[in-house]
N, C-alpha and C positions, 0 to 999 in steps of 0.2 A: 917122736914123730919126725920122721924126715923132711926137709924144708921144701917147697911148694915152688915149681917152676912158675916162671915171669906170667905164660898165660893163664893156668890158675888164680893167682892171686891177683890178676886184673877181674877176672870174671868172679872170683867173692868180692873184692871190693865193689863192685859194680853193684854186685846182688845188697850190700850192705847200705850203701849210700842210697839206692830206689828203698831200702825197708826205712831208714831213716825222715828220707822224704816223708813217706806217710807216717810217721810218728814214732817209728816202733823203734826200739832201741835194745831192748833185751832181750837175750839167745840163750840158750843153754845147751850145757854138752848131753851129749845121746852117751847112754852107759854101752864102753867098749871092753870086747875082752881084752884082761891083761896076760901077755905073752910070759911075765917073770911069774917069781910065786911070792913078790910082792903082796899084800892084801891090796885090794883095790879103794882109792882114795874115792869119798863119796864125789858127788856132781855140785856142780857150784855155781849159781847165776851168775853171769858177766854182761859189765858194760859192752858192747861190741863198736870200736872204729877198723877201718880198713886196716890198719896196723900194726893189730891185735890179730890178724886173722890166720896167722900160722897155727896158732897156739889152740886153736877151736877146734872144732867138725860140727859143719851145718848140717844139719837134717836136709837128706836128699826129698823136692816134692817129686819125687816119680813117682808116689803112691798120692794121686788127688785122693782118695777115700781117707786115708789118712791126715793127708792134710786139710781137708776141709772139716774133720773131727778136731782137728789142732784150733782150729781158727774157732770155732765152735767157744770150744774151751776156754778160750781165752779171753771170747764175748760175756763169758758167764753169766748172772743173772745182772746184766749192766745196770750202771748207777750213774752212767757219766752223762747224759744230757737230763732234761725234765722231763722227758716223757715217762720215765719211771717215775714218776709222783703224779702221773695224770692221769691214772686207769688203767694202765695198757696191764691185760694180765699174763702174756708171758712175750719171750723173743721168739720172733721168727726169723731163720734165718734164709734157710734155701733149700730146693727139691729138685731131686732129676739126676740125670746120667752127671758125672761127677767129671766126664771124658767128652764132654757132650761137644761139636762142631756148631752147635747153634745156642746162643743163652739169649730169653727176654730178660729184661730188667722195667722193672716197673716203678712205681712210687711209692708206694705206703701199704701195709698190711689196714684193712676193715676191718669191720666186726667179726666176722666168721674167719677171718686168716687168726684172727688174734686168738679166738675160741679155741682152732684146734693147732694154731702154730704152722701152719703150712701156708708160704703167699698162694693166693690167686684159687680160691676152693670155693667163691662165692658165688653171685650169676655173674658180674664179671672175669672172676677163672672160668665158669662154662665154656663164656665166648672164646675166651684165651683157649682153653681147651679145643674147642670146637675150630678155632683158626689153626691151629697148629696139623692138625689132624687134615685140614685142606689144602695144607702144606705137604701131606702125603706123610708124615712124621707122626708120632706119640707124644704122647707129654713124657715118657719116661725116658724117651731120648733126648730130650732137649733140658736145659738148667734155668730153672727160675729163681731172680733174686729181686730185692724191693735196693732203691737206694736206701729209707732207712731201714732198720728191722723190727719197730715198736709203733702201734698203731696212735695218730696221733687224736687230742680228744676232738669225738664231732666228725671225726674224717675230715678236718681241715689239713689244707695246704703244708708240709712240711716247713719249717721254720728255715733259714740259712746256716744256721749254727748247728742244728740238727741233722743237716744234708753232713754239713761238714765232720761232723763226730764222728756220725757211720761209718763215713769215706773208707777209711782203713782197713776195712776189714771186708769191704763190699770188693777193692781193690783186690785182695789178698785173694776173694775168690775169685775173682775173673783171672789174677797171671793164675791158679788152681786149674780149674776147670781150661783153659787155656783153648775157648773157640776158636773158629773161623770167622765166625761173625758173631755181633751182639743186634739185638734191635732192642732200641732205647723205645718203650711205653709212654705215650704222652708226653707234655711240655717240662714237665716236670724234671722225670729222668734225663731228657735230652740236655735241658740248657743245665743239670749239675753234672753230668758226664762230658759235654763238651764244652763247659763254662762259654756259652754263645744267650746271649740275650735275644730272639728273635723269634717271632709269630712260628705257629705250628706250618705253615703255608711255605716256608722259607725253608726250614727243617727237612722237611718230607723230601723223597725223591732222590737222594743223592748218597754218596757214601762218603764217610769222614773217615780219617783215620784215626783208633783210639787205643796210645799206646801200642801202636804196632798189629793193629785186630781194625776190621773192619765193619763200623758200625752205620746202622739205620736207622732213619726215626718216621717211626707209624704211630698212628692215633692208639690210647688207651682203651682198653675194651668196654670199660666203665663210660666212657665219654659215648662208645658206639651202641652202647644199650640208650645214650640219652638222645642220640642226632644216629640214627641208622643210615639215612642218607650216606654219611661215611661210611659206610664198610664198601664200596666201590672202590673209592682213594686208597681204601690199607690194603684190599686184595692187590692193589697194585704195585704198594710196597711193598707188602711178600712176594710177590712175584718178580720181583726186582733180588731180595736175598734166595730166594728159591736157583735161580738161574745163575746165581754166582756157587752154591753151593751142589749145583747139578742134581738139583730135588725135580721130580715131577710128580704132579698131583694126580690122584686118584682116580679115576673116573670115577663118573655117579653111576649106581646101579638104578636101573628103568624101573618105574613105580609100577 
């Protein structure tokens, strides 16, 4: 392998040190053809440091469908916080356009996310559905993810440790999917995507920058089924990412 000019090997270190950051540490080489009529030396896991990074080849994500089956994979049937010993019967991880310019992210998979494995297919997905759609969009255009991926018991509150454990992999698919914008669902997602401590009232309204992607924070749709009064406020935070991302909405057809 011939050796790697100065700006390559700054932009995998870089790519190396943000996988690091969130926890990950081990790469593996993608099977290449061999040019000689050598036999070909099997694939081998490796530690990966900035380093080391002549001697590899990263898997390219130009293919999100591919790479969010990788992350999948690697979620497997998780063991690593407690919610796998507390009911949940499988992982959810995420739906939608893989390419998608708009991702919600929400809080926690329910009982019916957890049933059939898809976030947000309950009456709260309805709303979520039904808002997206007054958005002038599909659900099938747009990417759904929960911060964590395992329902927790009761539908209570996500733990801290818990938010944190996901993180990684929740991360993995947003640089994937690689939107325009996110909108952060409820209190929840907002203050563990923008580590900010502060009332939903404070949140709303404004754009943050997350990681270089421009995020929103509107009420959960679970919350809007229990205080409807709000859906006023959220049309208005959609309408806020609608106008950045040059969406216009539907007209209603006369009854």
């Amino acid at each position: 392998m011939p050796p790697l000019d100065s700006e390559t090997r700054r932009a995998i270190s870089d790519r190396i040190r943000y996988y690091n950051e969130l926890g990950i540490y081990d790469f593996y080489r993608q099977p290449v053809q061999a040019i000689s009529m050598e036999p070909a030396v099997a694939d081998k896991s490796v530690r990966a440091t900035p380093s080391s990074m002549d001697s590899m080849k990263i898997t390219s994500l130009s293919d999100p469908v591919a790479a969010l089956r990788q992350i999948r994979e690697d979620i497997g049937d998780c063991t690593r916080c407690r919610l796998h010993k507390q009911g949940r019967k499988q992982i959810v991880f995420g739906v939608g356009n893989p390419r998608a310019d708009l991702m919600f992210i929400g809080e926690a998979p329910g009982a019916d996310e957890d049933q059939k494995g898809e976030p947000f297919v309950g009456r709260a997905g309805q709303l979520l559905t039904n808002m997206i759609k007054a958005m002038g969009l599909s659900r099938e255009e747009v990417y759904i993810a929960n911060i964590i991926k395992c329902r927790p018991p009761g539908n209570r509150t996500p733990e801290r440790d818990e938010c944190e454990t996901c993180s990684p992999f929740l991360m993995r698919q947003i640089e994937t999917v690689a939107p325009k914008a996110i909108v952060a669902l409820g209190a929840v997602a907002a203050k563990t995507l923008l580590a900010i401590n502060a009332p939903m009232s404070e949140l709303r309204g404004r754009w943050y920058d997350f990681r270089g992607t421009k995020l929103a924070v509107t009420y959960h749709p679970a919350f809007l089924l229990r205080d409807p009064r709000q859906k006023k406020e959220t049309w208005k935070d959609l309408q806020m990412v609608m106008k950045d991302l040059g969406l216009i909405a539907p007209e209603k057809t006369p009854a």
